[in-house]
N, C-alpha and C positions, 0 to 999 in steps of 0.2 A: 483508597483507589479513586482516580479521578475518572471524567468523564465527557468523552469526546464525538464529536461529531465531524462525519471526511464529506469534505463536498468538491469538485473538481476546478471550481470558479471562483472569483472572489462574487464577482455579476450575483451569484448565488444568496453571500451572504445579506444583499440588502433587504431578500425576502423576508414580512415579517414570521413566517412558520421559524424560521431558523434566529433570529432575533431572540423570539421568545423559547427557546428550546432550554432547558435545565442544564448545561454541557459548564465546562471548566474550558476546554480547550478546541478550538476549530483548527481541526489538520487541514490542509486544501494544496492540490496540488495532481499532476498528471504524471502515472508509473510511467507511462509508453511516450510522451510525446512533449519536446524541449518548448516546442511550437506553443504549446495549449498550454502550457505553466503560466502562471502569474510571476511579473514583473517584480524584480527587485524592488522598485518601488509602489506598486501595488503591496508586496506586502509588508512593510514597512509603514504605508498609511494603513493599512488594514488594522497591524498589530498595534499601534497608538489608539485604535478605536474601542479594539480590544479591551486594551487596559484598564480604560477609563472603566468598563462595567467589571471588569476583575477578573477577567479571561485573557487567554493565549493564544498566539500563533504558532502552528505546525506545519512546518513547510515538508512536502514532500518532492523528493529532486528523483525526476525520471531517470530508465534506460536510458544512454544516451549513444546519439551518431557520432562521427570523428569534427564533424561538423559545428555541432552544439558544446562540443567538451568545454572548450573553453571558455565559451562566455557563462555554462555553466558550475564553472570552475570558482570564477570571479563572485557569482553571485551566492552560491553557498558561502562562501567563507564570509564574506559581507555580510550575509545575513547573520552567520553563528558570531558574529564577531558586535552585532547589534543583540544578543541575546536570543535569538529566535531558534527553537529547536527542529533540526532537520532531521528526515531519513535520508540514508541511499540508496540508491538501488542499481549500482554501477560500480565493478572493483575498483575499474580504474578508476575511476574517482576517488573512493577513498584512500587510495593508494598517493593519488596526486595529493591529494589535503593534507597527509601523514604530515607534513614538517612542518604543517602552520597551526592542527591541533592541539589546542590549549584544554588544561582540568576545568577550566571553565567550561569549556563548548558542550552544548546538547546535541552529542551527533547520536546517530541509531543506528543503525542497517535497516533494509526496507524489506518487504514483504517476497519480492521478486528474489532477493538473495538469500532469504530464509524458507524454506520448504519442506515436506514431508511426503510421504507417499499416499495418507491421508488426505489431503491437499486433491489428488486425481481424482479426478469423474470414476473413473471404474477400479478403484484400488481394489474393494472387494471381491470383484471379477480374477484381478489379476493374484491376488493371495491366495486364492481359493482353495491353493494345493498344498498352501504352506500350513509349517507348524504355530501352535499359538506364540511362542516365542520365535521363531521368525517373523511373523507380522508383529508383534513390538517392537521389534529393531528395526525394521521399515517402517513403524509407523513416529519412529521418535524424528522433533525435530533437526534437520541437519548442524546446528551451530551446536546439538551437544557431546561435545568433547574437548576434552581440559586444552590439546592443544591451542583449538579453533579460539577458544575463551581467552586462554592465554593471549593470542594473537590479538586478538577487539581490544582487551584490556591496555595492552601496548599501545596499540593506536588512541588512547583514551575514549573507544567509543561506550558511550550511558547505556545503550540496549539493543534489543531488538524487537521487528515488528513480525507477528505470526497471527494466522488465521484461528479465529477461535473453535481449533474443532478436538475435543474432548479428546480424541484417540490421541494428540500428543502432549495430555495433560505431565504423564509422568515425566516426560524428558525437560518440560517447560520449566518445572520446577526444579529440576535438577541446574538446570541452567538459570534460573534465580538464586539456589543456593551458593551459586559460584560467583556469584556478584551483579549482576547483567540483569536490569529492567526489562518489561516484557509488553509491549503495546499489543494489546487483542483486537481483534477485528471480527465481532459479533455479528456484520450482516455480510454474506454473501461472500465466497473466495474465489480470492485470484486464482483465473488459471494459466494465462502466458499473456505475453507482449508481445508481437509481431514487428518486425524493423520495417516493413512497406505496411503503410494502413489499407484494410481491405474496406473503410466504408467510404475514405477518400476515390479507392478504385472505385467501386460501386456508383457511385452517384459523378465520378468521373469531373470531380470538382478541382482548381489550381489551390494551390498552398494559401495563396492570399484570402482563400473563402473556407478553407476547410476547416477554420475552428471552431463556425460556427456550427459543425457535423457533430463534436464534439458532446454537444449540449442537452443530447437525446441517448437511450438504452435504444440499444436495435434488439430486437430478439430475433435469434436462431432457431427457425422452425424448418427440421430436414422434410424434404418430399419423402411422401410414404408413411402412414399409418405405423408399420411396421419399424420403422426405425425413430420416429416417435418418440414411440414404446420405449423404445432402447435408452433414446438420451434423455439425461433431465434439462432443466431449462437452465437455457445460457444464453449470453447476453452481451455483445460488444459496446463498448463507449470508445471512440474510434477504434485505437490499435490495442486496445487491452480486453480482452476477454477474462469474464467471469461469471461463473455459476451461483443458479440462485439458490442460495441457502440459507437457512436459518441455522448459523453456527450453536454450537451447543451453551452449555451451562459457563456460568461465569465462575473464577476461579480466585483464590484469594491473593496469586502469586502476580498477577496483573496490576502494573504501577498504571495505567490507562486504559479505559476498554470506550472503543469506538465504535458506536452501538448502531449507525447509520451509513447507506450511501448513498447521499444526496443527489438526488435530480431535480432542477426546476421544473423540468421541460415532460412531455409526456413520451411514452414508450411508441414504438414504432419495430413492422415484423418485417424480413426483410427472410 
């Protein structure tokens, strides 16, 4: 099992805290936003720097607009085509890539396309009334089913990426048994992407400055004592929202477990 660390920037990696980190592989890359990704050639000189100490690059390719499709079209296959392993997190994307994937390529599916009802802020609010094997079947991940496997396998994708949270231990494995690598994501879970950024609204910034917004965890603190109560802590980095969590126990079916989520910058309540 290797060992990776997600940071949003490359800017990130020249810190030395991440320098000297014990890690095999630095994913890096933006679920929500085409804007804030690092440059083909950004990661291209990143990954040669990489190498030299005996680590890897993992690109992560966002949600995408109609807008970015294509030039992030051009740049994933470039990249899988230089060796560098990607996720997606966009059908149409991998649907577009279908007739230029090769056995060689390290492609995934990404975290955004993989999910579970565990995965929710309030799953166990909403199961409440169910039976224990009803919340098994909602709590296993969605990719497992032989059709679904079938389908990845076709496309020649290597795996998938899933939040490390114990309740969908059993399907994970199930879907390792069926051939499919499994990237874990030990700190914190995604919980959506927004198409309009609300911290660009917020701070009422132009596109040419807003990546730098990018750079900082906003935390989500509701008005009211009482609602509080309610929610746990969450936390935008621009357009992407996710809850703070200390995911569960590490699992042996994990070909990666990505054990951080990097910020330089310090946190900010908003």
């Amino acid at each position: 099992m290797k060992k990776g660390i997600y940071i949003r920037s490359l800017i990130d990696y020249c810190d030395n805290e991440i320098e000297k980190t014990d890690v095999d592989i630095i994913v890096v890359g933006n679920y929500g936003c085409a804007r804030a990704s690092p440059s083909f050639e950004q990661c291209i000189s990143t990954s040669k720097k990489l190498q030299k100490k005996k680590r890897l690059l993992h690109y992560i390719s966002p949600k995408l607009s109609e807008a970015a499709f294509e030039n992030e079209f051009k740049k994933v296959l470039s990249l899988l085509n230089d060796n560098i392993s990607v996720s997606i997190n966009d059908w149409g994307l991998v649907y577009r890539l279908k007739p230029y994937i090769k056995m060689e390529h390290n492609l995934y599916i990404g975290r955004l396309l993989t999910t579970s009802f565990a995965n929710l802020v309030w799953d166990e609010v909403f199961l409440r009334n169910e039976s224990e094997q009803a919340k098994q079947y909602l709590w296993q991940n969605n990719m497992n089913d032989k059709n679904k496997i079938d389908l990845l396998n076709n496309y020649s994708i290597k795996g998938i990426e899933v939040d490390a949270v114990n309740k969908i231990e059993n399907s994970c494995r199930r879907i390792r048994e069926m051939g499919l690598q499994i990237i874990g994501y030990t700190k914190d879970t995604l919980l959506s992407v927004s198409r309009s950024c609300p911290i660009k609204r917020y701070f009422g910034e132009h596109d040419a400055n807003c990546k730098t917004l990018c750079c900082n965890k906003y935390i989500i603190k509701p008005t009211g004592q009482k609602s509080r109560n309610i929610y746990p802590e969450m936390y935008l980095q621009g357009n992407v929202l996710y809850q703070v969590r200390e995911n569960d126990d590490l699992y042996d079916f994990y070909t990666l477990v990505v054990n951080e989520n990097y910020t330089k910058n310090r946190k900010e309540s908003i």
